[in-house]
Structures are given as structure tokens and as C-alpha cells.
C-alpha positions as a printed Julia matrix, in Angstrom:
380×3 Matrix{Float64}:
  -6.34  51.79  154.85
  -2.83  49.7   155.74
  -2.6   52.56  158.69
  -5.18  50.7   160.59
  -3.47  47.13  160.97
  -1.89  47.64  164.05
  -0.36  45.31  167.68
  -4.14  45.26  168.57
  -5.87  44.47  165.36
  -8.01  41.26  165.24
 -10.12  39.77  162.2
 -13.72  38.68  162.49
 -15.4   36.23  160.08
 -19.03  38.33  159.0
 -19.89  36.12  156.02
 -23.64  34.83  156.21
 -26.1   34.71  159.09
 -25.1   33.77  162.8
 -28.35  32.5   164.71
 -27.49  31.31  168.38
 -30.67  29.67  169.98
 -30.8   28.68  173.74
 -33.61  28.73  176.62
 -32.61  32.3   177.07
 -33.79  33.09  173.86
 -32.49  33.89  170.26
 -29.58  35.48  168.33
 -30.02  36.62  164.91
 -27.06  38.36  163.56
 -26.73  38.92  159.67
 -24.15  41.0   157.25
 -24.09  42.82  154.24
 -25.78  41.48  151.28
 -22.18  41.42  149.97
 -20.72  39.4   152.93
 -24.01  36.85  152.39
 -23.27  36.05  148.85
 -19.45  36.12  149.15
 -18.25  36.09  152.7
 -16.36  38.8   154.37
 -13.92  39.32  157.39
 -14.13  42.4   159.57
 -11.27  44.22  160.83
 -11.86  45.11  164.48
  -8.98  47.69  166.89
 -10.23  48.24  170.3
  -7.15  49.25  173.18
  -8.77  46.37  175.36
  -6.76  43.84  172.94
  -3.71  42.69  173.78
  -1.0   43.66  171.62
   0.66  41.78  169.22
   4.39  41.54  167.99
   4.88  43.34  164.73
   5.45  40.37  162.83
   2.55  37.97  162.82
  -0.01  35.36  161.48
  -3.4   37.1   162.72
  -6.21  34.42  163.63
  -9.77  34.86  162.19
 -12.18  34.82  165.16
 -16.09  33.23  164.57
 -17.55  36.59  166.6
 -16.8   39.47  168.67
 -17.71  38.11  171.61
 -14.83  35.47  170.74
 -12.05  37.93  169.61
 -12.45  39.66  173.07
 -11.61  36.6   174.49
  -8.4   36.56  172.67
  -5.95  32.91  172.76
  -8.37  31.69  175.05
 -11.15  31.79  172.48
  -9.11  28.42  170.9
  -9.06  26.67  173.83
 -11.35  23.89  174.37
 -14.32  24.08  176.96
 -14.16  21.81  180.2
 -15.96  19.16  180.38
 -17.2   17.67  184.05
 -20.06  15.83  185.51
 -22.54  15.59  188.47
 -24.26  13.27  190.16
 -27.49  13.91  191.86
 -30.61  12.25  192.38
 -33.58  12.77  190.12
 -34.96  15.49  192.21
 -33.07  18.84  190.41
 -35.06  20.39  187.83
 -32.4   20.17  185.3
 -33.0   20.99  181.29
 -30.23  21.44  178.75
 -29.08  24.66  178.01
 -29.98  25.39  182.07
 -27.04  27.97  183.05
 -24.53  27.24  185.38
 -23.11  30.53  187.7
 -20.01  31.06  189.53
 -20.82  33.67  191.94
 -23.36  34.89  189.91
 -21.81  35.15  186.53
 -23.25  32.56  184.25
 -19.5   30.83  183.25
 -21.19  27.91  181.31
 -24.21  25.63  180.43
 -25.64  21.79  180.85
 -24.75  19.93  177.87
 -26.52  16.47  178.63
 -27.95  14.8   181.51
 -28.85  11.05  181.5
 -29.95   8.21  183.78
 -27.22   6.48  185.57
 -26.53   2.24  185.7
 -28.19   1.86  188.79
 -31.4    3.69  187.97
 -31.4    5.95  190.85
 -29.25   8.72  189.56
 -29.02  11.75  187.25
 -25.71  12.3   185.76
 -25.65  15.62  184.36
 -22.64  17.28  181.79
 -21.77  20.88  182.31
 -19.71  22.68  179.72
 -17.74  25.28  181.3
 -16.02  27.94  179.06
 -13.07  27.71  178.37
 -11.77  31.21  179.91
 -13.46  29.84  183.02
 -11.67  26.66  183.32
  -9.38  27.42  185.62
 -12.4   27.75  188.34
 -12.98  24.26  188.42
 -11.0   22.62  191.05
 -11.25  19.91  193.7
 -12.49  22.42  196.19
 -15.36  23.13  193.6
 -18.51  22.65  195.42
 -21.99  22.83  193.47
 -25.76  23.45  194.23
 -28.88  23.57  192.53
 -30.49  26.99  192.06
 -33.44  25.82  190.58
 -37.5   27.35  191.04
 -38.27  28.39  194.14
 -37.01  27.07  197.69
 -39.83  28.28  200.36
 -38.66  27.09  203.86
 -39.43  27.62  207.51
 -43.2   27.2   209.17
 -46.09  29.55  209.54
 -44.96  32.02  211.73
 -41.02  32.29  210.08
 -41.27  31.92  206.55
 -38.93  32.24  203.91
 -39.01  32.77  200.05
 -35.6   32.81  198.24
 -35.4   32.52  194.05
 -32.65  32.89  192.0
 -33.26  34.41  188.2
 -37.0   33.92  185.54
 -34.3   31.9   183.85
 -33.79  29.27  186.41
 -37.36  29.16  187.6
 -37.84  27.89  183.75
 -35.22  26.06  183.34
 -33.0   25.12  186.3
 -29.92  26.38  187.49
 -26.75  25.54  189.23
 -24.16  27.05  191.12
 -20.57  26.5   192.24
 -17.92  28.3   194.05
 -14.56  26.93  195.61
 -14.65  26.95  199.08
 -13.54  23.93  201.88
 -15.67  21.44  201.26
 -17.37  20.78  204.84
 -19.24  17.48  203.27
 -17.84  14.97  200.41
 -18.21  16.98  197.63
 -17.21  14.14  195.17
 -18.75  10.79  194.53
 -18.8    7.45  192.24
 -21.84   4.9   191.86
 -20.84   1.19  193.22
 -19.14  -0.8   191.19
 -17.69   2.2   189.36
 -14.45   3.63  188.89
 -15.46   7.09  187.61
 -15.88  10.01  189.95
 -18.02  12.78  189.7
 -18.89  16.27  191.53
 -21.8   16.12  193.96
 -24.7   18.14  192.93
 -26.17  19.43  196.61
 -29.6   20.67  197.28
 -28.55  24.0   198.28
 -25.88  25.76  199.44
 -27.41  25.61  203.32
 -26.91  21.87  202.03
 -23.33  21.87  200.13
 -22.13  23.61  203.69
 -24.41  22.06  206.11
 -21.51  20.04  208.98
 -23.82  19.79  211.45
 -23.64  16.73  213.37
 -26.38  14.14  212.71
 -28.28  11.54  214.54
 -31.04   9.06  214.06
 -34.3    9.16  215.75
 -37.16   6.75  215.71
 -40.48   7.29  216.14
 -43.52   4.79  216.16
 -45.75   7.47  214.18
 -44.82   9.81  211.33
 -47.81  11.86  212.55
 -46.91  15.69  213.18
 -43.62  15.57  211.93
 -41.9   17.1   209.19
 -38.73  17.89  207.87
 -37.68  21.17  209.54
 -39.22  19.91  212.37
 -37.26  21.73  215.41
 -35.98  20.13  218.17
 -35.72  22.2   221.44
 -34.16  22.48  224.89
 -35.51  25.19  227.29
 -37.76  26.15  224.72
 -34.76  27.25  222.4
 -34.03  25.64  219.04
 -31.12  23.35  219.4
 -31.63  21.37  216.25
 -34.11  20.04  213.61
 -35.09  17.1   211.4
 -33.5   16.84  207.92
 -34.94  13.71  206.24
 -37.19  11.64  207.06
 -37.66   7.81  205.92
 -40.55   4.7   206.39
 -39.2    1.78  207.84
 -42.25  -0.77  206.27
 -40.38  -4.01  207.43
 -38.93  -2.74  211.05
 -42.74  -0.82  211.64
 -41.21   2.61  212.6
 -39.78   6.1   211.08
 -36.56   6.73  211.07
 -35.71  10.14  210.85
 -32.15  11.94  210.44
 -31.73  14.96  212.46
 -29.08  18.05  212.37
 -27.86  19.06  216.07
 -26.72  22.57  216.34
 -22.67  22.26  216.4
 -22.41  24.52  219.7
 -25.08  22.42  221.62
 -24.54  18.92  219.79
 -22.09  17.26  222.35
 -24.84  17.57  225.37
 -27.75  15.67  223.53
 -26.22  12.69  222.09
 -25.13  10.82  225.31
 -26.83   8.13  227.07
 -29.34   9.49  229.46
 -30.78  12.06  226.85
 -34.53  12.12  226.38
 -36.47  13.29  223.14
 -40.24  13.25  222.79
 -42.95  14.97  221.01
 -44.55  18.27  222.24
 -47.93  18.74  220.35
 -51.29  20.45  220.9
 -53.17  18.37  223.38
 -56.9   19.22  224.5
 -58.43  17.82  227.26
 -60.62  19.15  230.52
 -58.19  21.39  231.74
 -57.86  23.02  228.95
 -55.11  23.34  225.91
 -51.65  22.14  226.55
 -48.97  23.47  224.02
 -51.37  26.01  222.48
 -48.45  27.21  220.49
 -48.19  24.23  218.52
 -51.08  25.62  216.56
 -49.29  28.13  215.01
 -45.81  26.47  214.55
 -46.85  23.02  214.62
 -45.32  19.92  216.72
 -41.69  19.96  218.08
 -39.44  17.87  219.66
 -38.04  18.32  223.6
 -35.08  16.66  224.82
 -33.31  16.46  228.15
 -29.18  16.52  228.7
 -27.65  13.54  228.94
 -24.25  12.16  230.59
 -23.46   8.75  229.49
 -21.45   7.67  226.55
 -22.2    9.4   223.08
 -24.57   7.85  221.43
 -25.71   7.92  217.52
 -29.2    7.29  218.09
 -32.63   7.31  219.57
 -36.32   6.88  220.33
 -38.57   9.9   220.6
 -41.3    9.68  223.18
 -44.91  10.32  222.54
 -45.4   12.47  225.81
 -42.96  13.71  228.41
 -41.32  10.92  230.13
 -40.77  11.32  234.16
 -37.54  13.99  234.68
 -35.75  13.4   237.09
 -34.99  16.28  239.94
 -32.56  17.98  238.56
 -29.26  19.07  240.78
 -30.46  22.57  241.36
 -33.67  23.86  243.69
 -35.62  21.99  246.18
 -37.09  19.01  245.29
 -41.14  18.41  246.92
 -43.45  15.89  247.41
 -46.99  16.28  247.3
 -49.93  13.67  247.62
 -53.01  14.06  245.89
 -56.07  11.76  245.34
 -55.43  11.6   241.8
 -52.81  12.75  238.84
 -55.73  15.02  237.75
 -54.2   15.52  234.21
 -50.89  16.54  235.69
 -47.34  15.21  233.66
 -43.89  15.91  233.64
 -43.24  19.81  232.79
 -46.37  21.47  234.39
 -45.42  24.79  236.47
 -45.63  25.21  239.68
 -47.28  29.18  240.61
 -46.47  30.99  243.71
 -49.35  34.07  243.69
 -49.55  33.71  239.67
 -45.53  33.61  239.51
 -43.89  30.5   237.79
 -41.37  29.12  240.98
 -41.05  25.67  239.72
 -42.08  22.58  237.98
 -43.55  19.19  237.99
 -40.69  16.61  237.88
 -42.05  13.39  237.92
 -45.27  11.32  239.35
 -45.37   7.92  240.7
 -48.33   5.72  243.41
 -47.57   4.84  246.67
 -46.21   2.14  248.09
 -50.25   1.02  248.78
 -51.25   2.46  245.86
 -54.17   4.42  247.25
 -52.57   8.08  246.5
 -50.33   9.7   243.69
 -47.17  11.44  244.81
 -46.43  14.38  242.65
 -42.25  15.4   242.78
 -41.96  18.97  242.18
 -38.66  21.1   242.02
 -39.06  24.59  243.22
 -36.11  26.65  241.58
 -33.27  27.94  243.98
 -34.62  31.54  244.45
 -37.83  30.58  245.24
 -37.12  27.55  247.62
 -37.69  29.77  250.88
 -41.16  30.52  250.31
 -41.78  26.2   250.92
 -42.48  26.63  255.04
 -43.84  23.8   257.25
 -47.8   25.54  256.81
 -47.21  25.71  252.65
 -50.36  24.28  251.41
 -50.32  23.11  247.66
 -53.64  23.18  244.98
């Protein structure tokens, strides 16, 4: 049999039983009753090996799987750490992926000094190594993340295996947030462990806004101009000594810079029933939102939301109107203005008179509608 020692030839130890046990199940692997009572080493040739110079010490591999992996089978797996709060649905043995390919494992995960932190070991492979890097950027894919509202929702799991057990993800890519961190009063630093990848990639800019109820909001809570989404709440927190929530909210990058200057205006849009009838029916479905107005002061980092629509003022464009009326009549900031059923214009603003025996409405008719306003116009 010497023909069959060759450049490619490795040598696999087969003596007794090999049981590998792990979340993902078990790995029962036995030899010949000849190996079990004496031991025995397998000779192996495959063309995927690298070949060898004729003159040699061969090295006795624990497995297959580890004689594929050739020199890098002796090489010592990398060792690295996360820190993440103690929200992750970590377990040891949980896999960790790198694009998909499972390229290593959690080894331990333990409460940090100050009590509010996981940090959690991953053993990466030794072949995979060379992945980790300090653009290495890492997410939980853990369960099942359902996002979105009742009429846009959205269901996205990774593998049965990290439902179970919990998973996490990395890839190298330019971190857009600080993807490493250290505890105070601590020297060591350790890789971030995000939320999700939406998270680990999120660089939307943020602001604050207060509000004097949590009522009707939620994170994911959009934030609108025009009726189109221009942001949306992220986190929300309860101030107990100040007596408000605070809330952090993610502006859209392309529309960020015209709604956090001084002048801007955010309050709450939600259902509202009264005796002419049901304003914002639409929050039903989708639930409250938040408006907000341009602004063109300096930039500002934060805000207080409104619980109704303050008074707008006329904006540049149209013909601005004034109409008296006996009473407001349930009429506020927003309301359209019809034209034989067609939508010309809007309510502005309302305010008394100087004697304070009527209500003077401001309305602002848009520009291609401002010729139908004549002298004999009569408003209702």
C-alpha cells in the first residue's frame, strides 16, 4: 500500500468514539471495534489537499472536517467580545453568521460591573479570523422582528435555529454609527452588539421631542409633512422627575435640514370625534402621527409636540382671506376650504376681534384657485 502516500496525503486520528453536542443537535461518530480497543489513524487522499513537499513530517488531524482545513486547522480560534444590553436573546452555543455562513459560536456571556450590560464571548474559527476587523459591525438575528402598523406590516426571521437559540450577525462594512464601545471607568473595548442591521446602519439624524402625554404614541410612530412620511420615533423614555416624555426621533436624511430649525412646529394628529363628525378618520387604521411645519431659524436639537394644530401662519404662496363668523364652530388650523366639492384651500389660523364679539377665520386659497375669490364670494 506505500503507492498511496502521496503530496496530498493527510492522517486522521479514528480511535474511539467522537460525540459533538451543541443546540443544533448531536454528533455520534464511532470506528471499528479494532480502532475502539486499540486506536487507529486513517489515511485520507482527496485532490482538494494541498500538496506537500516530498520530504515531510505529516500532522495527525482530530477529524475530517479538520484535515480539510489543512495548517489552519492548528491555528487558534479568535476570541472577541460584545457589549449589549440585556435585551438579545443570547444562549451559548447560539451561532454567529457572516453573510450567512455560520463562521463561529457564543462561548460565554456574563453580566457586566455596572449591572446594566451583557458582555457576550464569540469564538470565531480560526479559518475565519481574518473577517474580524475594525470595520466589523454586528447585529442580533434573534426570534422574530415584526415591525410596521396595521395597514404595512412586516415579518422577517432568520433560521428554527436562532428562533431557539439566538443569533448574531456581522459583516465589514463603514461603520455609519460607533460600532465599538467600553463601560465607564474601563479601559477595555468591545464590539457593539446592534439591534438590527436597520439599526447597525441607521445615520439618520436625531432629535428630541417632548410631549406632556405618552398617550397614542409609539415607537415607529411616523412623523409627517404634507401627509408624507418624513421621519419617525425611535425610543421613547419617562421623564418621572421633569413630568414629561421624552422621545428620540429619526428625521429622514433628505428632508432632515428643513425640520430642525427654529420656527418648526410638531403636534399630534389623532382620531377626534365630535358634532361634526370624525376628524383624522385614518388614524383608526394606522394609529396617531405626528405633523410638523418648516422652519427657518437656527437648527435646533429639540422640541415640544403640540396636542392639536397650533395657528399656521399664511404661508408665502396663494391668497390669504378673512372671514367673520359668529362662532369657531369646531373649525382649527388645517380644515379645507371647497369650491363646488373641490379642495381650493385651507384654514390658516383663527383669532377674536378686536371687540371680541366675532371670530375671524384666515384662510389661504392656493394660487390657481385665487380668481374664483370675487367681491359677491359668499363663504359657509
Amino acid at each position: 500500500y506505500a503507492h498511496l502516500l502521496s503530496r496530498t496525503t493527510r492522517f486522521i486520528n479514528i480511535g474511539g468514539v467522537s460525540v459533538d453536542a451543541n443546540i443544533s443537535g448531536i454528533n455520534v461518530k464511532s470506528s471499528p471495534i479494532s480502532a475502539l480497543i486499540s486506536g487507529g489513524i486513517e489515511l485520507v487522499n482527496d485532490p482538494s489537499f494541498k500538496a506537500k513537499n516530498k520530504k515531510q513530517q505529516y500532522r495527525l488531524y482530530p477529524s475530517l472536517a479538520l484535515a480539510k482545513l489543512g495548517s489552519n486547522a492548528f491555528k487558534a480560534n479568535k476570541t472577541i467580545t460584545l457589549l449589549s444590553k440585556p435585551n438579545h436573546v443570547i444562549s451559548n452555543g447560539a451561532p454567529v453568521y457572516y453573510r450567512k455562513l455560520a463562521v463561529g459560536s457564543v462561548s460565554d456571556f456574563r453580566l457586566a460591573a455596572d449591572n446594566e450590560h451583557i458582555i457576550i464571548t464569540l469564538d470565531i474559527l480560526s479559518q475565519y479570523a481574518h473577517l474580524i476587523n475594525k470595520n466589523s459591525v454586528f447585529w442580533d438575528v434573534s426570534g422574530i422582528e415584526i415591525s410596521g402598523s396595521l395597514s404595512n406590516l412586516q415579518v422577517q426571521t432568520e433560521s428554527l435555529l436562532t428562533i431557539a437559540a439566538g443569533g448574531i450577525n456581522f459583516d465589514n462594512i463603514k461603520p455609519v454609527n460607533k460600532n465599538k464601545v467600553s463601560l465607564a471607568k474601563s479601559k477595555t473595548t468591545h464590539y457593539k452588539l446592534f439591534r438590527s442591521f436597520a439599526a447597525a446602519t441607521d445615520n439618520r439624524p436625531t432629535i428630541a421631542l417632548t410631549f406632556t402625554s405618552g398617550t397614542g404614541i409609539n415607537v415607529g410612530t411616523e412623523i409627517r409633512y404634507k401627509g408624507i412620511k418624513v421621519g419617525e420615533i425611535s425610543d421613547i423614555k419617562l421623564k418621572v422627575e421633569q413630568g414629561f416624555v421624552e422621545a428620540t426621533a429619526k428625521l429622514e436624511t433628505d428632508y432632515a435640514k428643513y425640520f430642525v430649525r427654529q420656527g418648526s412646529q410638531y403636534w399630534l394628529e389623532s382620531v377626534e370625534v365630535g358634532l361634526d363628525g370624525i376628524k383624522n378618520a385614518n388614524t383608526l387604521l394606522s394609529g396617531a402621527y405626528i405633523n410638523v411645519t418648516k422652519g427657518e431659524g437656527k437648527k435646533v436639537k429639540r422640541f415640544k409636540v403640540l396636542n392639536g394644530a397650533p395657528e399656521i401662519a399664511t404661508e408665502d404662496v396663494g391668497l390669504s382671506v378673512t372671514v367673520i363668523s359668529e362662532r369657531l364652530m369646531g373649525l382649527t388650523a388645517g380644515t379645507p376650504v371647497y369650491f363646488r366639492q373641490i379642495e381650493v384651500g385651507s384654514i390658516t389660523h383663527s383669532a377674536l376681534s378686536e371687540q371680541s364679539d366675532k371670530v375671524l377665520i384666515g384662510l389661504n386659497i392656493q394660487p390657481k384657485y385665487q380668481h374664483l375669490v370675487h367681491k359677491n364670494s359668499q363663504f359657509w
